[in-house]
C-alpha positions, 0 to 999 in steps of 0.5 A: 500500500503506497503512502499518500502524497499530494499529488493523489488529491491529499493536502498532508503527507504522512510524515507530517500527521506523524509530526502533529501526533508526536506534538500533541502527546508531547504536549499532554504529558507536559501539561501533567496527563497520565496518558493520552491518545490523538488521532488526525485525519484527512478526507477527500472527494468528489460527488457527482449527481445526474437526472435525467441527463441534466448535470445536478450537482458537483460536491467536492468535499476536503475535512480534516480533524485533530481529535485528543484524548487526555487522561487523568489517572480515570478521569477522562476529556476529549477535544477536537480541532481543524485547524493544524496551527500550532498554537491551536494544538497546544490550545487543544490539548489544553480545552481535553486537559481542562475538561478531564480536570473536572470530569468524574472518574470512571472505574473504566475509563483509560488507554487499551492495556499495552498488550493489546495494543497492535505492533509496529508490524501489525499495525503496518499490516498492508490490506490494500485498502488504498486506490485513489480514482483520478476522474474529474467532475466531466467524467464523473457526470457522464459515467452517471449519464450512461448509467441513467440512460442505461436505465431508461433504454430498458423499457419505456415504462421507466420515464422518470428518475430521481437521479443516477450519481458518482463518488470517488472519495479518499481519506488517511489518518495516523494516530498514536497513544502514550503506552506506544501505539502507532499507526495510520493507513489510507484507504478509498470508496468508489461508488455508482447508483442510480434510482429509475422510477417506474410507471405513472400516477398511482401505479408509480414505483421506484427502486435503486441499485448501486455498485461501492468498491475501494477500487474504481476498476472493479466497479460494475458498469454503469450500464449493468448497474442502470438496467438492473435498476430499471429491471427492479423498478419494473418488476414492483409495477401492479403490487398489491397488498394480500391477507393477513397470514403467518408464513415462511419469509424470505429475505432478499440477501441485500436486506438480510444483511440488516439480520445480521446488523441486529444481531451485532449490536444486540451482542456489543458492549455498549448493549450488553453492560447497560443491559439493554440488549435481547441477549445479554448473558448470551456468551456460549448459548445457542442463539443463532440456528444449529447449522449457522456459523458467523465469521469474521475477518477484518484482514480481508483485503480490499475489504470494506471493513478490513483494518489491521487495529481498531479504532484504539489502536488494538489489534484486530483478529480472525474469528468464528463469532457463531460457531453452530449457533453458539455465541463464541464472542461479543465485540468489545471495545477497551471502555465496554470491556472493562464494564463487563469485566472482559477483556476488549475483542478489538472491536472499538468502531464496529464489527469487521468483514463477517461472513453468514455461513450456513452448514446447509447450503449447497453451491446450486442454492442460487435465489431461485432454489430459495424461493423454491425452499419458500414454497408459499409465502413473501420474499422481502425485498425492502424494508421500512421503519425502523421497528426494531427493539434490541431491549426485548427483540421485538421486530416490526418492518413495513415491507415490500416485495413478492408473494410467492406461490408454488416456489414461484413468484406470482405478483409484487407486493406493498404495503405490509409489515412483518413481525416477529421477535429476534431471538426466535427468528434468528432460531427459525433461519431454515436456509441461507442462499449461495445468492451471497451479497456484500453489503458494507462489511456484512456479506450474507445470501438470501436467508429463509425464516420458517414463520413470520406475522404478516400484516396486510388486508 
């Protein structure tokens, strides 16, 4: 992984934010703190946005951060700054001491134990998170251009969008602490989407797609991406409601892939100490299916959450969170982790790169075969609300999708909700799909819930 210069669309050098990081912390020990963290950090990028092949906006962003931490044996203060002076470092540092002066201690509070902190060559780890994308504001707009029109050429039904855009964006950061971490990277995320809007009037239907990667050269084409949005577009004209039922239900993998989001922040540390999570006390019980395992790989490369140390500078590592439904971790922050008595999971910042696997699944089980696995019921293909109580594991989405029939899809359907309770559907997943999809940094296939309440007329 090369070192940002420059001339890739970066104010700073590394070796300059390395400077500011060893100013800061020189700083706070002279003031008197007994230990102390920063991090800074820069951000580039270029947003492009096009409707109906009119040029819509152009957005370039550029930000950067100073952010410090200073400790006082457990009393703690943070602060923060854009500017890079030094006379607004050392005023900074001053406002984290100030503020961890009058702050009450907290048994938790502190640096990550020296131990788990990443080394040098952990830290140096290379997973190629770093391609910057030299396209300009003219190449953008007409990659979005191709990708809208795309969409329009798939059928004459598709006369509207709200629009099809490009986004090249960049950043890198080194951060360092007291106890002797050090550490930094740059990393990128290249994106291209379009929303086609089917149909007219009452009958209206809109859906989108996108295509997100660290490297601009693997991005779909923006052709590919545009008639795959028509298509789905196209497929919800003529929905309709249907009767209230209880039925299997099956989630398209790109919206699985929020299942799993549940799960992680039922079974994090910040859940789990205030208990206000479903499944505190959760560590080595069944709650996933028998036949499921979650795995989790943060030195994935090019992944999109891959990183070599946490957001502490702790060291990352591979692992089975679930293994045959059985919790095996929770994910943990230094802070979260003495709350509970635990030790941190490297985990300050979120999970990293998991993998839903399922023991039953069969390289032909493509979507087809799952919707055949459904026999009769929905396949939920998107998701309204936010009716999700991770205190008592209650769910309640509005959604939309097909109704199947037969393990074939009869019509669309609109306006329903789906209803059940986490922990029992985490334990009714009958089947997850070979259809596997990547969504941020949780990759799962389409996955099949024995029973759920649906809603309709």
């Amino acid at each position: 992984m090369s070192s940002p210069t420059p001339d890739q669309g970066f104010a700073y050098h590394p070796d300059q934010f390395r400077q500011i990081v060893e100013d800061t912390l020189a700083i706070a020990r002279e003031l008197g703190a007994s230990d102390a963290g920063a991090e800074v950090s820069e951000g580039v990028g270029l947003s492009v946005s096009v409707r109906k092949g009119e040029l819509e906006n152009v957005e370039r962003n550029r930000d950067k951060s100073l952010g410090v931490s200073v400790y006082l044996g457990q009393r703690r203060g943070n602060a923060s700054t854009s500017d890079f002076s030094p006379a607004a470092i050392r005023r900074t540092v001053q406002a984290a001491y100030d503020i961890a002066r009058f702050t009450a201690e907290d048994p938790a509070a502190g640096l990550p134990d020296a131990e788990d902190l990443a080394t040098p060559a952990e830290a140096a780890r290379d997973l190629d998170l770093f391609h910057p994308w030299a396209i300009d504001a003219a190449a953008a707009a007409e990659l979005a251009r191709r990708c809208e029109d795309a969409a329009f050429a798939v059928d004459r039904r598709i006369a509207n969008s709200e629009g099809a855009g490009v986004s090249a964006q960049q950043a890198h950061f080194w951060a360092g602490n007291t106890r002797g971490f050090r550490g930094g990277y740059a990393s990128s995320r290249h994106y291209i989407s379009v929303a086609p809007i089917a149909g007219r009037g009452r009958d209206m239907q809109r859906d989108a797609w996108y295509s997100s990667m660290r490297d601009a050269s693997e991005l779909a084409a923006p052709e590919a991406v545009g008639r795959y949005a028509a298509e789905r577009a196209l497929s919800r004209l003529k929905s309709r409601r249907v009767a209230t039922a209880e039925v299997p239900v099956l989630f398209e993998a790109p919206v699985a892939a929020g299942l799993l989001g549940s799960f992680v922040q039922a079974v994090s540390g910040g859940a789990l100490y205030r208990k206000a999570s479903f499944l505190v006390g959760c560590l080595g019980q069944p709650v996933l299916a028998s036949h499921l395992d979650l795995l989790e790989d943060p030195h994935l490369p090019k992944g999109k959450a891959s990183a070599p140390f946490d957001d502490e500078g702790v060291r990352t590592r591979p692992r089975t969170v679930v293994e045959g439904g059985v919790v095996q971790g929770y994910f943990l922050s230094s802070y979260s982790a003495r709350k509970l008595g635990m030790k941190t999971t490297g985990h300050a910042g979120g999970s990293q790169n998991l993998r839903l696997r399922s023991r039953r699944t069969k390289p032909g089980d493509d979507l087809d075969a799952m919707l055949r696995k459904l026999g009769r019921g929905l396949f939920v293909t998107e998701l309204m609300g936010q009716g999700v109580n991770l205190v008592t594991g209650d769910y309640s989405r509005g959604a939309a999708g097909f109704w199947v029939e037969g393990g074939r899809i009869v019509h669309p359907v609109h306006e329903v909700t789906i209803a059940g309770n986490l922990r029992e559907m985490l334990r009714d997943i009958a089947a997850v799909g070979a259809d596997a999809y990547t969504q941020g940094g949780k990759t799962v296939g389409s996955v099949l819930i024995s029973r759920m309440k649906l809603a309709g007329v």
